[in-house]
C-alpha positions in Angstrom: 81.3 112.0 98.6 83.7 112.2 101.7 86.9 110.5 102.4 88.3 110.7 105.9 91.5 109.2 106.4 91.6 107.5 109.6 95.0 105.4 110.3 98.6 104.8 107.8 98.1 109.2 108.5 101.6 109.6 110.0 102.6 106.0 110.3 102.5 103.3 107.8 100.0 100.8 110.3 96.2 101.2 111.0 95.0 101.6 107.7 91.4 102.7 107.9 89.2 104.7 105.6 85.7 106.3 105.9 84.3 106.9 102.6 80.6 108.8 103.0 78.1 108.8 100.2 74.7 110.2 100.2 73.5 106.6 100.6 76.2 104.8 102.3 78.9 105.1 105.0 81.6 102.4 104.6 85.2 101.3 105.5 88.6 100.2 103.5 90.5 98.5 105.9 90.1 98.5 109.9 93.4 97.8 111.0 95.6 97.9 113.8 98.3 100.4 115.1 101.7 99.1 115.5 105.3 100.1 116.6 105.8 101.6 120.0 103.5 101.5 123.1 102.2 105.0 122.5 101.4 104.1 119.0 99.8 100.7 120.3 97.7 102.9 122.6 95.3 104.4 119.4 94.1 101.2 119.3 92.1 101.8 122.8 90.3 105.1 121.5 86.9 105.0 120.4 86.9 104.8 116.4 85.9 108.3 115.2 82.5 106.8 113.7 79.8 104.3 115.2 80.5 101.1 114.0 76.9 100.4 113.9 76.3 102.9 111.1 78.7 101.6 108.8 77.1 99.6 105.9 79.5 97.4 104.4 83.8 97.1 104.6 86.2 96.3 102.1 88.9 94.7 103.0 92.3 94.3 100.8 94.7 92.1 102.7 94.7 90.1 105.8 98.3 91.8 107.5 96.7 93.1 110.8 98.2 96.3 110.0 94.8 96.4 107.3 92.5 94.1 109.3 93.5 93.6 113.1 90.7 96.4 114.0 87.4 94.2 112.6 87.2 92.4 116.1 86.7 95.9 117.5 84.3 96.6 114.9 82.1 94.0 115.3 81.7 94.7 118.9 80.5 98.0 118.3 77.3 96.9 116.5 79.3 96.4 113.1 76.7 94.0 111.1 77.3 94.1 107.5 79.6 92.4 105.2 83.2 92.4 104.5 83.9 92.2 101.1 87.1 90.6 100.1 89.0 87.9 98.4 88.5 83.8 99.6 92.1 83.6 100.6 92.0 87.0 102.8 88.7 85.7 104.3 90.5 82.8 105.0 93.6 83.7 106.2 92.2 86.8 108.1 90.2 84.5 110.0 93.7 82.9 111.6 95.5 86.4 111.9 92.8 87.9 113.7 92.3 84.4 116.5 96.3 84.6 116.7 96.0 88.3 117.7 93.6 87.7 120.0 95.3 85.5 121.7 98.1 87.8 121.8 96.1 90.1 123.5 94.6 88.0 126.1 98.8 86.9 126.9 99.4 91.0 127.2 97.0 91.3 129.2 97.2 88.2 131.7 101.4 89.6 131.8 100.5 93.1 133.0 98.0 91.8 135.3 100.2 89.6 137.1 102.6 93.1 137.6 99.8 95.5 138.2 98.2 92.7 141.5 101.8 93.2 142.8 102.0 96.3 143.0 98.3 96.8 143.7 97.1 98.7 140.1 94.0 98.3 138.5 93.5 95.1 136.6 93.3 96.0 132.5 91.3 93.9 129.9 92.8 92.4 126.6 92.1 94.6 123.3 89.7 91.3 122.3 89.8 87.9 123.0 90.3 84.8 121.0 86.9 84.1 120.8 85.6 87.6 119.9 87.9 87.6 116.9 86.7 84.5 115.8 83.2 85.5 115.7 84.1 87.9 113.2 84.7 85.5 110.2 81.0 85.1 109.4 81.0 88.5 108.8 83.4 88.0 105.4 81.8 87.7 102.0 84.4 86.6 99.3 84.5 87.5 95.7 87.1 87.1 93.1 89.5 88.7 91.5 88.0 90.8 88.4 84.6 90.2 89.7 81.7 93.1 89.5 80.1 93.2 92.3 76.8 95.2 92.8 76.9 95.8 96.6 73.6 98.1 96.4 72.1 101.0 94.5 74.8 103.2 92.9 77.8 101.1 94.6 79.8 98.8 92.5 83.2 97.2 93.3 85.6 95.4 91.9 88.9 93.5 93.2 91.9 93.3 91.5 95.4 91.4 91.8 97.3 93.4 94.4 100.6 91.3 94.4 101.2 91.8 98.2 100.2 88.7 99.5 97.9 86.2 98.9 94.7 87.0 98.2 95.5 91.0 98.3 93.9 93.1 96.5 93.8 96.5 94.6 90.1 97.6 95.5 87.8 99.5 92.4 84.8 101.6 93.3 82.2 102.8 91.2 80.0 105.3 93.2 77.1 106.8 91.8 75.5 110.0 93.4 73.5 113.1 91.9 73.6 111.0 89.0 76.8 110.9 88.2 79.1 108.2 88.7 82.7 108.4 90.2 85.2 106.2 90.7 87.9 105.8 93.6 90.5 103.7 93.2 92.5 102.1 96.6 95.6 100.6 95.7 96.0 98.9 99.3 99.4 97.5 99.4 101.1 97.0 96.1 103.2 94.3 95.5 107.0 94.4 93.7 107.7 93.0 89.9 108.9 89.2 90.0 108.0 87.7 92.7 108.4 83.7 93.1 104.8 82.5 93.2 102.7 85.3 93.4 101.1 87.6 90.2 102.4 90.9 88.9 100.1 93.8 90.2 97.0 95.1 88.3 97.6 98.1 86.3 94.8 100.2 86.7 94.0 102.4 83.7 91.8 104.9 85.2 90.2 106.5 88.0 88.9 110.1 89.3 90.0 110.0 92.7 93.4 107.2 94.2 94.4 106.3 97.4 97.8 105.2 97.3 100.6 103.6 99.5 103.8 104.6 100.1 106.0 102.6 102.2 108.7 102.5 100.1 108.4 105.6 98.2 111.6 107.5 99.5 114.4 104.8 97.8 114.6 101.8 95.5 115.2 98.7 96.9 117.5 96.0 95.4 115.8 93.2 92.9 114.5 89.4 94.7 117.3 87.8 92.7 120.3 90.2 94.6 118.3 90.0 97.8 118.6 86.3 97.0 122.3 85.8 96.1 123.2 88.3 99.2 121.1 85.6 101.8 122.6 82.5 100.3 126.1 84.3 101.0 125.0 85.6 104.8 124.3 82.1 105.0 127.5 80.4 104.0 129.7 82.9 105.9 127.4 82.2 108.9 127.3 78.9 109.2 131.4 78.5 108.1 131.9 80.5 111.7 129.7 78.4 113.6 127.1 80.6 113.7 122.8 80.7 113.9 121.1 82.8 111.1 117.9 84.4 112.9 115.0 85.9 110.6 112.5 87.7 112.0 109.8 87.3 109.3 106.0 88.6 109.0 104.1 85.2 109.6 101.8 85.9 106.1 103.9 86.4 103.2 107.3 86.8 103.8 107.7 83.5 105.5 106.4 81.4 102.8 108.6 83.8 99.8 111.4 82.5 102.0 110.7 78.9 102.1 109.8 78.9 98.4 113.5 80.8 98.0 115.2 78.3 100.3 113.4 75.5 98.6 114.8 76.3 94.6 117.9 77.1 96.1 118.6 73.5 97.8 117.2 71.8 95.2 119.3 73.6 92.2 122.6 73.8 94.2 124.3 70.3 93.9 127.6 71.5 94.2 126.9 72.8 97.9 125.0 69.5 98.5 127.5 69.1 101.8 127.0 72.1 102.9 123.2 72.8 102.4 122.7 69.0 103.7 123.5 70.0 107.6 122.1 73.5 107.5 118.3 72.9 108.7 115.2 75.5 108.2 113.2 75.8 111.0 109.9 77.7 110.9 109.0 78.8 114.5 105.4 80.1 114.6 102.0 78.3 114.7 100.6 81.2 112.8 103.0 80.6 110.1 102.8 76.8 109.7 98.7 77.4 109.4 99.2 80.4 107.1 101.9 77.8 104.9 99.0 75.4 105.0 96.7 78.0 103.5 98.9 78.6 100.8 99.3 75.3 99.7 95.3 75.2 99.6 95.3 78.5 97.7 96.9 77.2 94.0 94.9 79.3 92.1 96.3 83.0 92.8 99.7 81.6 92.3 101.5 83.2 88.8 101.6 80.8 86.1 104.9 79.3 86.0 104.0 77.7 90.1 101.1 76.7 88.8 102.6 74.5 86.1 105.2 73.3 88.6 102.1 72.3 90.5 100.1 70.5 87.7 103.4 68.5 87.1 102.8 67.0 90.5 106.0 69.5 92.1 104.8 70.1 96.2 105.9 73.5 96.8 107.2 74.9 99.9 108.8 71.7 101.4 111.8 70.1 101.2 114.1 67.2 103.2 115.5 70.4 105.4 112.7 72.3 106.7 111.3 72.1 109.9 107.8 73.8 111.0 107.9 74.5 115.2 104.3 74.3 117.2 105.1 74.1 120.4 106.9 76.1 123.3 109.2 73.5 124.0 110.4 72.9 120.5 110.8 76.6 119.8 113.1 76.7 123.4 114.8 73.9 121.5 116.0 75.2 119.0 118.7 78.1 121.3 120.0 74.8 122.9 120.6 73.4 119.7 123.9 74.6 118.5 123.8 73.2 115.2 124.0 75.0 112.1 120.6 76.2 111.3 118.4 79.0 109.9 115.3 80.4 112.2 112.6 82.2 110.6 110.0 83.3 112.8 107.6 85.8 113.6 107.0 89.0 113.7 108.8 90.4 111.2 109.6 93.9 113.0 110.7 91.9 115.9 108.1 93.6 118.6 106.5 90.5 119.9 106.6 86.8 119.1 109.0 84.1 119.4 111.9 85.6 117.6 112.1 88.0 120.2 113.5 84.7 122.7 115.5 83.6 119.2 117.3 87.4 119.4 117.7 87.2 123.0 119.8 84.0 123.2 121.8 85.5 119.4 121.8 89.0 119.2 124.8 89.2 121.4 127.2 86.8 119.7 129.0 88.2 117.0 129.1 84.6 115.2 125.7 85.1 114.7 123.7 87.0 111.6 120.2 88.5 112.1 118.5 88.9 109.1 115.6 91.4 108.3 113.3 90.9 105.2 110.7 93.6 105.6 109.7 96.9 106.4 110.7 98.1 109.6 108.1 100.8 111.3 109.4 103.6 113.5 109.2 102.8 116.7 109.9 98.9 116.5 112.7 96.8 117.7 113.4 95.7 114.1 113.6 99.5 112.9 116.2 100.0 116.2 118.3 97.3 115.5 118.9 98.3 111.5 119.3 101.3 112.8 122.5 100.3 114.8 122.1 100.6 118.4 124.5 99.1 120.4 121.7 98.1 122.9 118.3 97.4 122.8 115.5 96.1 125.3 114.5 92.6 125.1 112.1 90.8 127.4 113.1 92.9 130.6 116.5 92.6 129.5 119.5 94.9 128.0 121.0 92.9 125.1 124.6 94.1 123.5 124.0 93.9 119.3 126.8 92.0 118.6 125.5 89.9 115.9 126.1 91.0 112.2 122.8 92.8 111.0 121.5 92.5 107.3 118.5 94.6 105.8 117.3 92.4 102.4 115.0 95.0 100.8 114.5 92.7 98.1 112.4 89.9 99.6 110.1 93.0 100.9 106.0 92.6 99.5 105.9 96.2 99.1 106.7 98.0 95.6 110.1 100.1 95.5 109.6 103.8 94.8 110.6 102.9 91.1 107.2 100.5 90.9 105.4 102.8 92.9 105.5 105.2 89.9 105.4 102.6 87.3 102.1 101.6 88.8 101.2 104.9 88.9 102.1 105.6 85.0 99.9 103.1 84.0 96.6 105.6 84.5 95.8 106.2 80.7 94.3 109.9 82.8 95.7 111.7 84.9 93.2 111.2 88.5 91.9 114.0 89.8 93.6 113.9 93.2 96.3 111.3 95.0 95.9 110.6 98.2 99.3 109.7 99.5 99.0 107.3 102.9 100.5 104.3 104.6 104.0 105.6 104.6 106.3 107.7 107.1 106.6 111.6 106.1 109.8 111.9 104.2 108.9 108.8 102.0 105.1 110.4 101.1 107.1 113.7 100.8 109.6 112.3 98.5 107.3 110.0 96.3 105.3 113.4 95.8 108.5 115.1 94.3 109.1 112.2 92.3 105.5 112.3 90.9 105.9 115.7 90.2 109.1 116.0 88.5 108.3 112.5 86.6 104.6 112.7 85.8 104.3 116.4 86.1 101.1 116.5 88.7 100.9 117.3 92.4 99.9 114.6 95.3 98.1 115.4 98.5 100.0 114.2 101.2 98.1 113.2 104.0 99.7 114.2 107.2 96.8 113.6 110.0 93.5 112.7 110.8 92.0 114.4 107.8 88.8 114.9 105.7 88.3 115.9 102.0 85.3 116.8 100.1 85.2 115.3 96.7 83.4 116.8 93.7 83.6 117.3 90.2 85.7 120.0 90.1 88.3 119.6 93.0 88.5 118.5 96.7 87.7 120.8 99.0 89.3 120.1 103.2 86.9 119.5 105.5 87.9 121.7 108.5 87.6 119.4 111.4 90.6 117.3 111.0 91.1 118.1 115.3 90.1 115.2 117.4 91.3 113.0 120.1 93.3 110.7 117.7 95.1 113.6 116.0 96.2 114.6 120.3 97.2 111.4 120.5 99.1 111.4 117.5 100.7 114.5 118.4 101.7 112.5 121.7 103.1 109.8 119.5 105.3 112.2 117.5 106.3 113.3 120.8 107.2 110.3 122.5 108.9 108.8 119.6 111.6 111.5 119.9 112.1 111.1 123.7 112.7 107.5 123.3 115.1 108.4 120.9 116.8 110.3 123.5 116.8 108.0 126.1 118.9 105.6 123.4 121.0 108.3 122.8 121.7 108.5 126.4 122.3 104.9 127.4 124.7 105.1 124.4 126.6 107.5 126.2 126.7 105.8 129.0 127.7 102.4 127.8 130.2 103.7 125.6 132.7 105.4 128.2 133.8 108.3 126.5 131.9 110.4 129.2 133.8 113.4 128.8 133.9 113.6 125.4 130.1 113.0 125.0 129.4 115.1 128.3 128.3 118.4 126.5 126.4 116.5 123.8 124.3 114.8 126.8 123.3 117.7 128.6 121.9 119.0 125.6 119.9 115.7 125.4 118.6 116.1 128.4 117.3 119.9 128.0 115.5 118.7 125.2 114.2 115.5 127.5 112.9 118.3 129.7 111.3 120.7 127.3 109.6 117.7 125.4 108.7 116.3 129.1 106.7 119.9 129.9 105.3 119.8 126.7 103.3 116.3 126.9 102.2 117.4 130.5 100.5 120.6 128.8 98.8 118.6 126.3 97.9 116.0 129.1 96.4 118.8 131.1 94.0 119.7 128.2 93.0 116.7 127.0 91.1 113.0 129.0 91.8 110.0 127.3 
């Protein structure tokens, strides 16, 4: 058996992995890159397989970062099933038509430029319509279900904890016969959550792919997250202020509403208060993804469940607000009320809360709140980072705002779940495949595993391939292809636009004289890394 590790290689997005048997070729995940415009760009190369040959997929979550690929799949003569659970087939269905739609919008923008200034016309990743085609393709199963997908191939999905409907994905592969199993944990979900399950403790496995998106640091508990929002939001609004959340449509918004929703309803004493601060949801895509999880009772934990039976409606309350259209979204930076925005997306790269930043990311009344992880590259990631001035819709914006990072309300496990997931193997695996994290958090979760559990991790670094046997893994040596150059490009770029920050910084700031040595040695290095992407560009088409 082979396992090539497509995408979450260097970067936590485009999760994709080819596993080759000697009777079937098939994928876990197909999803799309995402952070900064040379990242964005992988998604245009050919996938490194023909889609027509793969048999089946497995799918463990319906973020876009797992799934937002499948449209491209199918249009490459994909024609077998995806496996996954009835909420991810459900909810994928309306992530994938929502990113279509974002594509056609990209692409009818830069065409408008491009006839101006007389460039070639470009065509949107996939359309609406080609994304929707691809929910026939799903096949649902659920949770702790075997499922015989064919000769020597069985799989199993188990309660991931990420999201609704995620899932932690069990394979049992027969092949010379004997019969190994591969374990991928997808994206595993933190310890008490408001309505979701704990994550499935797997006992064993011979071979486990793992994520590591947190695996560098611990992150602060739900409840602390919690408290620390209800105070941003009191000192907020007592200013005169607009709280502004960029939140991932699936997931995070409705953990918020559900939060917002105890909170007013438990809080008598700030009745006042909490009366004239409204909860606006600004995203379609949200307000149909809410809708699904109302729909979806049954992978809620037990205690929401109850609240349920007892005739409770969960997320809604007399404050909250969900947004459809254009004109109530531009509303809402007229209104100057106090209020609460949540909208999409949550690394604050495209979508409507990139309008709600514009008009409040300069005021310092103001609080922008992040609830996620923040990939390199993004505006989100830039604005936690501190800069003093970030691009926004063609425009320079000043970040006068306060800025809050609430770990806490993240879906993905801390570095200190990460290994208590990983303690509860009964056996040791064979071999960890570390992915779908940046490099110093797979480095540093490695460490962790070795100096807690005593066994090393393989880190996986790039475009890679690994024989699997009995014995050991052995590296396939052709890890060298176009999306590894492009990668290489990525690391590239990511530093030069780093530089260019650095610069404007300088500028902006005024101390020119002081800063005038450090800026010429940011521009050498501008130069040298300028000279080195026109080499690679020399020796490579793309």
């Amino acid at each position: 058996m082979k396992v090539k590790f497509l995408g979450a290689a260097i970067s936590v997005t485009g999760s994709c992995h080819l596993i080759t048997t000697d009777k079937y070729k098939f994928l876990l995940d197909c999803g799309l890159f995402q952070g900064n415009e040379a990242l964005e760009e992988l998604n245009y190369l050919d996938f490194d397989f023909m889609p027509s040959e793969i048999d089946f997929m497995i799918l463990s979550h319906a973020h876009v970062d797992h799934c937002g690929r499948i449209p491209l799949l199918v249009k490459g003569g994909f024609k077998g099933k995806i496996y996954c659970t009835g909420a991810t087939a459900e909810i994928a269905d309306i992530m994938l038509q929502d990113s279509g739609n974002i594509h056609e919008m990209d692409a009818a923008w830069k065409n408008k430029r491009s006839r101006r200034s007389g460039r070639a016309q470009v065509k949107p990743l996939y359309t609406q319509d080609e994304a929707a085609v691809c929910a026939r393709y799903f096949s649902p199963v659920n949770y702790g279900q075997m499922i015989e997908i064919g000769p020597g191939m069985t799989v199993r999905l188990c309660d991931a904890g990420h999201i609704l409907g995620a899932a932690i994905v069990e394979l049992w592969i027969e092949e010379g016969g004997k019969k190994t199993k591969l374990v991928y944990s997808g994206d595993i979900g933190d310890k008490n959550q408001l309505m979701l399950n704990e994550p499935t403790l797997i006992e064993e496995a011979d071979y486990l792919i793992m994520e590591t998106t947190y695996g560098d640091r611990a992150h602060e508990t739900h409840a602390e997250s919690s408290r620390r929002f209800m105070d941003i939001i009191f000192k907020t609004i007592s200013r005169g202020g607009t709280i502004v959340v960029p939140s991932f449509a699936l997931g995070r918004t409705q953990e918020l509403i559900r939060d917002l929703e105890l909170f007013y309803e438990s809080h008598e004493k700030h009745r006042k208060t909490l009366d004239r601060i409204m909860v606006y949801v600004d995203s379609p895509l949200a307000t149909n993804a809410t809708e699904i999880f109302r729909r979806n009772a049954r992978y809620f934990n037990e205690k929401t469940q109850n609240q349920i039976a007892k005739g409770d409606e969960i997320l809604n309350f007399k404050n909250l607000k969900f947004t459809r259209s254009v004109d109530q979204s531009k509303q809402l930076n007229h209104n100057k009320s106090p209020k609460i925005i949540i909208a999409s997306s949550g690394m604050a790269d495209a979508g409507r809360v990139q309008h709600h930043l514009k008009h409040n990311l300069w005021l310092s009344k103001n609080s922008i709140v992040f609830v996620g992880f923040q990939a390199e590259g993004t505006l989100g990631r830039a604005i936690i980072k501190g800069e003093k001035f970030v691009g926004l819709l063609r425009e320079r914006v000043r970040v006068n705002a306060e800025i809050y990072s609430l770990e806490g309300f993240s879906a993905h496990a801390d570095r200190d779940y990460l290994l208590e997931w990983l303690s509860g193997f009964k056996a040791k695996p064979k071999s960890v495949f570390l992915v779908h994290g940046d490099e110093v958090a797979k480095e540093a979760f490695a460490t962790t595993v070795k100096n807690i559990l005593g066994y090393d991790c393989t880190i996986i670094r790039e475009v890679s391939e690994y024989t699997l046997d009995d014995e050991d893994f052995v590296t396939v040596d052709d890890v060298r292809s176009r999306i590894d150059t492009k990668e290489e490009i990525i690391r590239i770029s990511n530093r030069m636009e780093n530089l260019h920050d650095e610069l404007d910084a300088m500028l902006h700031d005024g101390n020119r004289i002081a800063d005038e040595a450090l800026s010429q040695e940011t521009i050498r290095e501008l130069s040298s890394h300028t000279e080195e992407l026109e080499k690679i560009l020399e020796k490579n088409e793309f």
